[in-house]
N, C-alpha and C positions, 0 to 999 in steps of 0.2 A: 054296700058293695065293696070289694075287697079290690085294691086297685094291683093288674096282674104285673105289676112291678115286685112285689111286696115276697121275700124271700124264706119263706116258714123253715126251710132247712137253715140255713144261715140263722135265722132265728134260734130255734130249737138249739144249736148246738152254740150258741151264746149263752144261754140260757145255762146249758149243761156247764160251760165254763165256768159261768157266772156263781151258780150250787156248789162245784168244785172249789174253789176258792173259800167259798162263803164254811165249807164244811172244813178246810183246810186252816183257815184263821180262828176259826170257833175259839173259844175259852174254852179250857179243860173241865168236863163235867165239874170235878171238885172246886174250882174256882166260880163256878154258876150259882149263883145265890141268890135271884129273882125268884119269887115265889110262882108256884103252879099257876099256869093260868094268865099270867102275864107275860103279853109279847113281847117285850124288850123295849118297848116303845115308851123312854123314862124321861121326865124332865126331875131336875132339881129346882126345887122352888128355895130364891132368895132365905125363905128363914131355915133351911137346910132340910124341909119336909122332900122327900122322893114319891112323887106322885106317876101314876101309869096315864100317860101324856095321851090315852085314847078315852078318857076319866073329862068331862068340864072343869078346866082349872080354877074356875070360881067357886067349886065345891068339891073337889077331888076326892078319890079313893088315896087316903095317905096309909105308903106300903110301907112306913119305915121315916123314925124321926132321927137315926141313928145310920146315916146312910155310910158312913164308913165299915157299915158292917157289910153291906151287900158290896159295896165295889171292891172289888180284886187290889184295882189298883189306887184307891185311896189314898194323901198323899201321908205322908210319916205316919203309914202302918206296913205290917209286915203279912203277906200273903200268909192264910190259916189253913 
């Protein structure tokens, strides 16, 4: 039961805000370097393996041993 407090417009147009922004701050396609298929949902693990943090980190899908190549912003390197 939907308790009739509960404001679906208000909602709804949070929501739109919230996409707006979200589309607004994006990384510039050519700076996106996570591979197909992966929702951005990344941990870096300790020995600098980038694993897809939706992966069981005791056995992960390792996307990349070399993770200064996917981040943009990597520290002393130079956007490519």
């Amino acid at each position: 039961m939907i308790d009739e407090r509960w404001d679906f417009q208000l909602a709804d147009e949070q929501r739109a805000r919230d996409q707006a922004e979200a589309e607004a701050n994006a990384l510039p396609a050519e700076l996106q370097r996570v591979p197909p298929g992966v929702n951005g949902n990344l941990y870096l693990m300790p020995d600098q393996r980038l694993v897809a943090a939706d992966t069981p980190l005791y056995d992960p899908v390792t996307l990349t041993n070399k993770p200064q190549e996917v981040f943009a912003d990597w520290p002393d390197t130079q956007q490519r």
